[in-house]
C-alpha positions as CSV (number, residue, x, y, z in Angstrom):
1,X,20.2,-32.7,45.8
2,X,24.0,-32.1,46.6
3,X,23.8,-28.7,45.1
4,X,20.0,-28.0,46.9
5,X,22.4,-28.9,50.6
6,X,25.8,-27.4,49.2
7,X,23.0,-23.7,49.0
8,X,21.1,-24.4,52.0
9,X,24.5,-25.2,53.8
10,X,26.1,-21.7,52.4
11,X,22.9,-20.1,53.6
12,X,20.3,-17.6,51.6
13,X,22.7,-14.5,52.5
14,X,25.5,-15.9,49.7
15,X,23.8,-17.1,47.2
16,X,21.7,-14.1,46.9
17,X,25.3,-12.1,46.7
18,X,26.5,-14.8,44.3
19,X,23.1,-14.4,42.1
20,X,23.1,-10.4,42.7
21,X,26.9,-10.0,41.2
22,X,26.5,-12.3,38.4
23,X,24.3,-10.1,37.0
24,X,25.9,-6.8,38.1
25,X,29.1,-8.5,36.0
26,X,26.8,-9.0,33.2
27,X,25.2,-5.3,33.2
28,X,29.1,-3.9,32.9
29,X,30.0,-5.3,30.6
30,X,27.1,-3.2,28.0
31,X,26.6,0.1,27.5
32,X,24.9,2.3,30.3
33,X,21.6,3.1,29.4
34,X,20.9,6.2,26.7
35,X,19.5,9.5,27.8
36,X,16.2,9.4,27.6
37,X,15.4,5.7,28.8
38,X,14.2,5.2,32.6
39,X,17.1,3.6,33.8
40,X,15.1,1.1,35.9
41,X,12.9,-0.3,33.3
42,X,16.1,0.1,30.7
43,X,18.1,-2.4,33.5
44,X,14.8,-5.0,34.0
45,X,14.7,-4.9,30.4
46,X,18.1,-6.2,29.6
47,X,17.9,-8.6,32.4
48,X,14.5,-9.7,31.1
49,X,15.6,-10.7,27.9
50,X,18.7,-12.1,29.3
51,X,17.2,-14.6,31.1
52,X,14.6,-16.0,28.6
53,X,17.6,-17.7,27.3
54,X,17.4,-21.2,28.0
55,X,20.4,-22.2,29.5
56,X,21.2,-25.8,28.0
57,X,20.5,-24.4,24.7
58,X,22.2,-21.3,23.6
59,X,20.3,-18.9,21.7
60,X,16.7,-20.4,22.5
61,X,14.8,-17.3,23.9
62,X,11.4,-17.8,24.6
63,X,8.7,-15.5,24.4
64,X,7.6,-15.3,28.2
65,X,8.1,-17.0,31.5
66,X,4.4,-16.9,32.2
67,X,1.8,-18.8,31.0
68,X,-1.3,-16.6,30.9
69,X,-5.3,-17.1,30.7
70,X,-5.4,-20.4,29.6
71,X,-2.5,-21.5,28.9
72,X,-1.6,-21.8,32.3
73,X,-4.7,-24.0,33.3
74,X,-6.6,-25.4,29.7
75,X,-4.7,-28.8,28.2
76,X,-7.4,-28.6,26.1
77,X,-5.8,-25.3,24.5
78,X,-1.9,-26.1,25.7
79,X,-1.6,-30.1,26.5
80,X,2.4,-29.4,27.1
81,X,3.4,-26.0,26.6
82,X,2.4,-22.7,27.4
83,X,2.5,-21.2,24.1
84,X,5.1,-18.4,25.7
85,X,7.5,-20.9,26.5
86,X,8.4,-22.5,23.1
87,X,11.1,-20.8,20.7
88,X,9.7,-17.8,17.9
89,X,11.8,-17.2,15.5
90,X,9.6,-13.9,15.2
91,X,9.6,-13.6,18.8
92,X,13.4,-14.6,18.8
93,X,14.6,-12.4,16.3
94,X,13.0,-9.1,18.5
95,X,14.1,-10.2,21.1
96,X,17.9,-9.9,20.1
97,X,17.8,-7.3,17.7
98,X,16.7,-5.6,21.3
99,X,19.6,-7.1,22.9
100,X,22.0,-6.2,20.0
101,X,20.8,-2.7,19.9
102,X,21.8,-2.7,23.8
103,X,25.4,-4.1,23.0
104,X,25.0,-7.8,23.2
105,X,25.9,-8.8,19.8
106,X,27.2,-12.3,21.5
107,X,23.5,-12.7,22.6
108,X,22.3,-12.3,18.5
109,X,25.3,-14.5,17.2
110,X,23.7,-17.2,19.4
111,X,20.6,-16.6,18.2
112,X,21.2,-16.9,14.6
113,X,23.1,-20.1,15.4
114,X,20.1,-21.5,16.9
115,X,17.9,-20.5,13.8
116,X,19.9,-22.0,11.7
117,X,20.5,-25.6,13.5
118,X,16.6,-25.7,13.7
119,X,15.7,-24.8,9.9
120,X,13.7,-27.1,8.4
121,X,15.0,-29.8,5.1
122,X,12.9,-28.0,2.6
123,X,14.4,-24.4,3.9
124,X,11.4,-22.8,6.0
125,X,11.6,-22.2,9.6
126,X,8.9,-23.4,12.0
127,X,6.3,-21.6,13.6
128,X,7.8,-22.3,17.0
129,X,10.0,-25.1,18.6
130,X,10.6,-26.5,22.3
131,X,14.0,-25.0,23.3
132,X,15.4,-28.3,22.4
133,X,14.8,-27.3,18.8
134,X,11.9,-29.3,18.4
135,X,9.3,-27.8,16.1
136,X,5.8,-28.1,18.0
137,X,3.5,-25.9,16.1
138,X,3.8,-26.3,12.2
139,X,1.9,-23.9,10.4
140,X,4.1,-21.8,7.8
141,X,4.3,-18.1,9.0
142,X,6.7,-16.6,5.9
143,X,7.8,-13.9,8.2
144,X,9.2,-16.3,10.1
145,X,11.7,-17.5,7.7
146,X,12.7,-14.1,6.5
147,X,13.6,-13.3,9.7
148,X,17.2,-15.2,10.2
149,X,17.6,-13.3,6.5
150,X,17.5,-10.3,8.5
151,X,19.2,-11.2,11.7
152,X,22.1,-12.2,9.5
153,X,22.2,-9.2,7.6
154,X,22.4,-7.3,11.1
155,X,25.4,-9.6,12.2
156,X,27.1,-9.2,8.6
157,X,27.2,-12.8,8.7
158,X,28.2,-13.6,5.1
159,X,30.2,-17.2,5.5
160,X,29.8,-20.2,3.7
161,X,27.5,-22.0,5.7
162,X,25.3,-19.3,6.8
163,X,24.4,-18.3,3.1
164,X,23.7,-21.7,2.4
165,X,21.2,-22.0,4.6
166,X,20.2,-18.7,4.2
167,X,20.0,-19.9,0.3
168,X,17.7,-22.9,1.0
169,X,15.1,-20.3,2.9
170,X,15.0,-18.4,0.0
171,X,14.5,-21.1,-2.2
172,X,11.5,-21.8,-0.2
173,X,10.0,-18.6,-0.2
174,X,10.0,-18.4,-4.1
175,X,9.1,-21.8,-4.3
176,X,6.1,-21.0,-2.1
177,X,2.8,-20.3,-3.9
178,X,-0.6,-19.7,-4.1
179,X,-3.6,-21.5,-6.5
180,X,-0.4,-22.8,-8.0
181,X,1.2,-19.4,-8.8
182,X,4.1,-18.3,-6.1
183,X,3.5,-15.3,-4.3
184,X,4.0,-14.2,-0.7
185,X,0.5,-15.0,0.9
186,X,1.3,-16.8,3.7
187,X,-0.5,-19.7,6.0
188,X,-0.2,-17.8,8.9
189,X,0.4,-13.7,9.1
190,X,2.6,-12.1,12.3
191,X,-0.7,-12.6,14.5
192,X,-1.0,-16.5,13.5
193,X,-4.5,-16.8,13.0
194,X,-5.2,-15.7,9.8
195,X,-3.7,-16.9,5.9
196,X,-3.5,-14.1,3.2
197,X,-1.7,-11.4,1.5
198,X,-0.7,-9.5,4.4
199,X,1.3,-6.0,4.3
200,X,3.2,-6.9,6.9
201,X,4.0,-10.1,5.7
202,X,5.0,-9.3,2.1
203,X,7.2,-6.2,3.5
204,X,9.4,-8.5,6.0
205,X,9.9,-11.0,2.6
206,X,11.0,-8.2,0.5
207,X,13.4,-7.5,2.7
208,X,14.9,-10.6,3.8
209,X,15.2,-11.5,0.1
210,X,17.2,-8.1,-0.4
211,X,19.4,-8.6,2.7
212,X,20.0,-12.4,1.2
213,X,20.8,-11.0,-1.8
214,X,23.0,-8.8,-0.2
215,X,25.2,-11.5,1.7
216,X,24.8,-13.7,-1.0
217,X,26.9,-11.2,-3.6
218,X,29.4,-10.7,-0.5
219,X,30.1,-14.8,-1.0
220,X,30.3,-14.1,-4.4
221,X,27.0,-15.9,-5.4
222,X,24.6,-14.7,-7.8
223,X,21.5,-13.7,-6.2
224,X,19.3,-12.7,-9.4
225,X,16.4,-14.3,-8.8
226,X,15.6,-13.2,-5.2
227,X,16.1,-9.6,-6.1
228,X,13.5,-10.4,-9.1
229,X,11.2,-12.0,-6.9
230,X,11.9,-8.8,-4.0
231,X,10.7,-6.4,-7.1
232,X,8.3,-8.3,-8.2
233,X,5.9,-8.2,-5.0
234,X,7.1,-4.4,-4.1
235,X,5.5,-3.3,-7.1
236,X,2.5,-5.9,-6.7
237,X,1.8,-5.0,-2.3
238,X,-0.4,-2.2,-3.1
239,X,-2.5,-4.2,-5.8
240,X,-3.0,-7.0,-3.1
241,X,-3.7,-4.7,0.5
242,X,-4.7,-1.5,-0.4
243,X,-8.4,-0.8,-0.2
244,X,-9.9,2.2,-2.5
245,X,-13.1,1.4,-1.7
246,X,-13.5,0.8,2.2
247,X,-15.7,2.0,4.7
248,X,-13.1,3.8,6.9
249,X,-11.6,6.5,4.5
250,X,-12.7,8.1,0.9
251,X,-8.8,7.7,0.3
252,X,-6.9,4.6,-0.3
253,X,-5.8,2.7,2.7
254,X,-3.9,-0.5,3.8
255,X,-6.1,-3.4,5.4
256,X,-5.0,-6.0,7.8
257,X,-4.8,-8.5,5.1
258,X,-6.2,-10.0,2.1
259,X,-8.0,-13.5,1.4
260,X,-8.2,-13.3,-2.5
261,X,-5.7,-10.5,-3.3
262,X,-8.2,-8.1,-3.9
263,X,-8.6,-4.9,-1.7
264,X,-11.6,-3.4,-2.7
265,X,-13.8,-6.9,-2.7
266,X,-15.7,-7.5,0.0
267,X,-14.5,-10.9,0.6
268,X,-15.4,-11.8,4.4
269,X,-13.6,-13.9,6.8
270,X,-14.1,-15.2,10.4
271,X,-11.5,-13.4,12.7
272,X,-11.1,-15.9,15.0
273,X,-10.6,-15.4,19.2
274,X,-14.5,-16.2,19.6
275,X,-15.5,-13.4,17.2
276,X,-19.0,-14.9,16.3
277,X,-19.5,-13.0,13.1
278,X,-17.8,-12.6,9.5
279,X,-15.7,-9.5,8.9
280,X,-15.5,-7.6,5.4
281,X,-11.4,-7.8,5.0
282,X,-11.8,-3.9,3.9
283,X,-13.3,-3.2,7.3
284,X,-10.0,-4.6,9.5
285,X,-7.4,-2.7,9.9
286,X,-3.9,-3.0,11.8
287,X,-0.4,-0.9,11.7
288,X,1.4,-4.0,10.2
289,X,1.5,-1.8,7.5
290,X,4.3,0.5,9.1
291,X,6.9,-3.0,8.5
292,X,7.2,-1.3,4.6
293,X,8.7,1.7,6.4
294,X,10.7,0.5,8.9
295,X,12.1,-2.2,6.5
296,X,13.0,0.1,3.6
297,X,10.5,-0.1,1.3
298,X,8.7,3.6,1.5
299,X,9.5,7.0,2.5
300,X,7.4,8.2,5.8
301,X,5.3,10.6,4.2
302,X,4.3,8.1,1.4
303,X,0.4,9.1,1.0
304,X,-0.7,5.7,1.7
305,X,1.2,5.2,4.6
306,X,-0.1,8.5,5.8
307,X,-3.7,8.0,5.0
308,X,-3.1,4.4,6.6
309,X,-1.9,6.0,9.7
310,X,-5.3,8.3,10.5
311,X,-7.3,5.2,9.9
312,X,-5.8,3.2,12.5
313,X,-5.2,5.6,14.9
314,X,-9.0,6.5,14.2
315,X,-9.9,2.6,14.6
316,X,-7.9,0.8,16.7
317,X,-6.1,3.3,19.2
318,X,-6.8,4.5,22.6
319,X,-5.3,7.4,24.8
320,X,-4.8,6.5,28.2
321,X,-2.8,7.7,31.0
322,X,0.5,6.0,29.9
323,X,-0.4,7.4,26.4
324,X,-1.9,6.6,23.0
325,X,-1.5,2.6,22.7
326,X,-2.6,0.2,19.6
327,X,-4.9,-2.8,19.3
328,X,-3.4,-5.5,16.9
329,X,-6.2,-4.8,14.4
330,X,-10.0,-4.1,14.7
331,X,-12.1,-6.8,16.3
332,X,-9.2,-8.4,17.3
333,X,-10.6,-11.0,20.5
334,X,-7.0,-12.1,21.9
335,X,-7.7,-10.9,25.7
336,X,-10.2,-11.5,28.9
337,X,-13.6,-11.7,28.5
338,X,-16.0,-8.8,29.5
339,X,-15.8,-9.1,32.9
340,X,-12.1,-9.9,33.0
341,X,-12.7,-14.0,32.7
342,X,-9.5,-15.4,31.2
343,X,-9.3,-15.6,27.8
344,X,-9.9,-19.3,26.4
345,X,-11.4,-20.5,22.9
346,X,-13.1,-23.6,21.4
347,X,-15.7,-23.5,24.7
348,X,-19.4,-23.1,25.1
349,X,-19.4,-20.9,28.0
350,X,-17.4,-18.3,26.7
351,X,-18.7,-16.4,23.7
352,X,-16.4,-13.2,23.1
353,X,-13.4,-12.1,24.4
354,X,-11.3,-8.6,23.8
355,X,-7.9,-8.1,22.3
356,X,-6.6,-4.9,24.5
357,X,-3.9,-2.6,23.8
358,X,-0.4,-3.5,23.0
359,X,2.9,-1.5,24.1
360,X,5.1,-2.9,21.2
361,X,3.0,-0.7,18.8
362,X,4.5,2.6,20.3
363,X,7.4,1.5,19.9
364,X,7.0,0.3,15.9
365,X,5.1,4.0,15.4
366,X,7.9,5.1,17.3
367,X,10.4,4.2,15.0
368,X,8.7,5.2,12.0
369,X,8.9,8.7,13.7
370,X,12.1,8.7,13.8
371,X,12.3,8.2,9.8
372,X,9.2,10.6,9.1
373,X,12.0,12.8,11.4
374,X,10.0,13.6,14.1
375,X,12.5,12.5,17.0
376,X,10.5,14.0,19.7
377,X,7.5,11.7,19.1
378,X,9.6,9.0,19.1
379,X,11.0,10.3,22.7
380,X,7.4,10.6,23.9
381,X,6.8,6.7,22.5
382,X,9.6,5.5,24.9
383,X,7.9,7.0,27.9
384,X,4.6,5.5,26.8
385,X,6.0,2.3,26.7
386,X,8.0,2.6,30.3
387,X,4.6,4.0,31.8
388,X,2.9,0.3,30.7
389,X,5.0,-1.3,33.2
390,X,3.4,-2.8,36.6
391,X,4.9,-1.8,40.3
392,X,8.1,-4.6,39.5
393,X,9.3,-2.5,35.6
394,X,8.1,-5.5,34.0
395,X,6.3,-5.1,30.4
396,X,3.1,-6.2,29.5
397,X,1.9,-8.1,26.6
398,X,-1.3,-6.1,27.0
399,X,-2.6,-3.0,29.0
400,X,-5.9,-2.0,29.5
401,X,-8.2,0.2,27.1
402,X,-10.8,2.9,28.8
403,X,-13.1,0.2,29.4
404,X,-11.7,-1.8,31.8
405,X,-14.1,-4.4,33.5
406,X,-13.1,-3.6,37.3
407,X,-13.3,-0.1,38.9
408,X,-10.0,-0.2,40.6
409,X,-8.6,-1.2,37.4
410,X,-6.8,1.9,35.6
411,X,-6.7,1.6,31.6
412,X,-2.7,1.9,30.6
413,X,-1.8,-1.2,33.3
414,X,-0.8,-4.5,32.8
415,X,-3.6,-6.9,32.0
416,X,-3.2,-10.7,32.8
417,X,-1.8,-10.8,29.5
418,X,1.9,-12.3,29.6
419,X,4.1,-10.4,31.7
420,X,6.8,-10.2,31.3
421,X,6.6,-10.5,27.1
422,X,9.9,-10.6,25.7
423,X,9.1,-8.6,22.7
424,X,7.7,-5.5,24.6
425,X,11.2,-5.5,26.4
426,X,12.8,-5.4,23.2
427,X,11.1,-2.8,21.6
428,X,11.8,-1.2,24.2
429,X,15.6,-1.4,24.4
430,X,15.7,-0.7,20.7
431,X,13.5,2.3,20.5
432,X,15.7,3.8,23.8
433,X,18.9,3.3,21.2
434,X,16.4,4.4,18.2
435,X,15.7,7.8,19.8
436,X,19.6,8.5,21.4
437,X,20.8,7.9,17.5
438,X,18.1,9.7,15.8
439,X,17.4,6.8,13.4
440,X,16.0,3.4,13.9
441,X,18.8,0.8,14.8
442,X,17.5,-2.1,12.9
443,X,16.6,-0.5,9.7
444,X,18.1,-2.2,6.6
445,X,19.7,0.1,4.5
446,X,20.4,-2.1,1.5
447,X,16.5,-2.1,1.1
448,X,16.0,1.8,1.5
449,X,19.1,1.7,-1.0
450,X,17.4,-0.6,-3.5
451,X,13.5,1.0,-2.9
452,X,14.1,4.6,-2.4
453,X,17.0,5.7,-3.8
454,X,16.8,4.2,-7.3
């Protein structure tokens, strides 16, 4: 109350100055924006990420301020928390890899102390946390705890403590297994509603082994059995998500994921997001696919990765206005309903719903571009990407497709998906530095060192 009279008494005039040049302070104190970034939606996007940082807890960043659908009116689907405003270490580790690309390392450092004061006793990261560092959702995405492996790698943080916990994470991941055996199928893939081998997945495990491996031979550790493990499931990814047999393509192509490890089996699952019928795993597709490129693990024009690429642009992309955009994978129900009803699950009265487009993906096909050497693509992703945003720069979670369900709706604008969504923000950031380097700022070399030199 003191400090709601000592504002009122200063009057709106100075506070809004106070507010206006904290920030301005902030903004010089980083890098201008690169050519070739709109320097409005660059500036929102810096201050976007900045302040999803909670500010009792350094290093928390959540993944939106908003609380879309129903999240924001269901406690049936979120009895405390809007899903967007607990901690991802996915989510988290974007979000400052975009905010270390655009010259806050101090904002990563935190970050990566955060992680590592919320890692769990048996050496996994949770699925998600209040800011306090509380976990809240507990299924085991193994993304999710190769990403501080990666973060750290980024930061060159090689000091005692840091490995050890790094250590302990990848002690879990080997330890993890499946019908007994370990291997990296996972609970939960990046979308978190689905277990299985997934591309994506096994890529970001590879290559946080390889970067642990990396800082653990900097300590002076032996890291033997991680890089054993790392080779182990690069030569095995193919044999568990590549299809030779599917419906979309006479060549071989990655799928979305696998339930039983084998690609060409029509093994069906339910997809979840009030899909009402089974799915053959051959049939789904996403881009998750791209993560063995951008981490490292295979050249661009790899024929797989290339065959992979027609199929899903084929199946799961859109050309609109602001430019060819990505659905997460095929059938994927993660939106509003038909008539743009807010999405919801688990209720009698509403029976399907539509996953729409996605801006992050231009950005992820923006930096493989730039490593298939194709920088003018990747130039033409970045404006994509700005052209998503809604009349205030902010970046949607979600845009429309060419079937919107209102006729002054135009497809390549902000659905009610989350808006602002930190991760869209990032990619941003980082493709705008991806683009003025001509290579991809986050790309691991030790990985492309061990994968594609040797």
């Amino acid at each position: 109350m003191r400090a709601a009279r000592g504002s009122l008494g200063r009057g709106f005039d100075s506070a809004a100055s106070a507010y206006a040049a904290g920030w301005r302070q902030y903004l010089r104190g980083l890098p201008a924006a690169p050519e070739g970034a709109d320097r409005r939606i660059y500036a929102t996007s810096v201050v976007a990420l900045a302040c999803s940082e909670d500010k009792r807890n350094p290093g928390a960043f959540i993944a939106s301020p908003s609380m879309p659908w129903a999240f924001g009116f269901d406690r049936a689907v979120a009895p405390e928390y809007g899903s967007y405003h607990l901690v991802w270490p996915r989510d988290l580790y974007q979000i400052v890899t975009g905010l270390l690309a655009a010259g806050d390392r101090a904002a990563a450092e935190r970050s990566l102390d955060y992680l590592l004061r919320i890692q769990q006793p048996d050496g996994h990261w949770p699925q998600n946390t209040k800011v306090s560092g509380e976990p809240f959702w507990t299924s085991i995405q193994l993304d999710e705890t190769a990403a501080p492996m990666l973060l750290a790698w980024l930061l060159d943080r090689d000091d005692p403590a840091t490995v050890d916990s790094l250590e302990r994470g990848g002690d879990f991941l080997l330890s993890y297994s499946k019908d007994g055996y370990p291997s990296p199928y996972t609970e939960q893939e990046r979308w978190e509603e689905q277990s299985g081998y997934s591309p994506s997945t096994i890529a970001s495990v590879i290559a946080g082994l390889v970067c642990l491996a990396d800082l653990m031979r900097r300590a002076g550790r032996d890291p033997a059995r991680f890089l054993e493990a790392a080779d182990r499931w690069h030569a095995a990814v193919d044999g568990w998500t590549v299809t030779r047999n599917g419906p979309h393509a006479p060549r071989p192509y990655f799928v979305r994921l696998t339930k039983d490890g084998d690609p060409n089996a029509g093994t069906t699952y339910n997809l979840g997001n009030n899909n009402p019928d089974p799915a053959d795993q051959r049939a789904v597709v996403d881009a998750g696919f791209l993560e063995l490129v951008r981490l490292g693990m295979r050249q661009p024009h790899d024929p797989v990765v290339v065959n992979s690429l027609a199929v899903v642009d084929e199946q799961i992309s859109t050309v609109t206005p602001a430019g060819r955009h990505w659905h997460r994978y095929s059938g994927d129900g993660y939106g509003e309903q038909a008539d743009g009803g807010p999405w919801n699950v688990n209720r009698a009265d509403v029976l399907r719903t539509y996953g729409r487009l996605w801006p992050i993906f231009a950005g992820e096909r923006g930096e493989y571009e730039l490593l298939a050497g194709d920088r003018a693509a990747a130039a033409g992703r970045l404006r994509d990407i700005a052209a998503c945003a809604g009349p205030t720069g902010l970046l949607p979670e979600q845009v429309w497709d060419v079937n919107p369900p209102y006729p002054a709706v135009r497809p390549g604008t902000p659905t009610a998906s989350a808006t602002p969504l930190a991760w869209t923000h990032a990619q941003y950031l980082r493709l705008a530095w991806s683009v003025a380097k001509g290579r991809p700022v986050e790309y691991p070399t030790v990985v492309a060192e061990r994968y594609l030199t040797q």
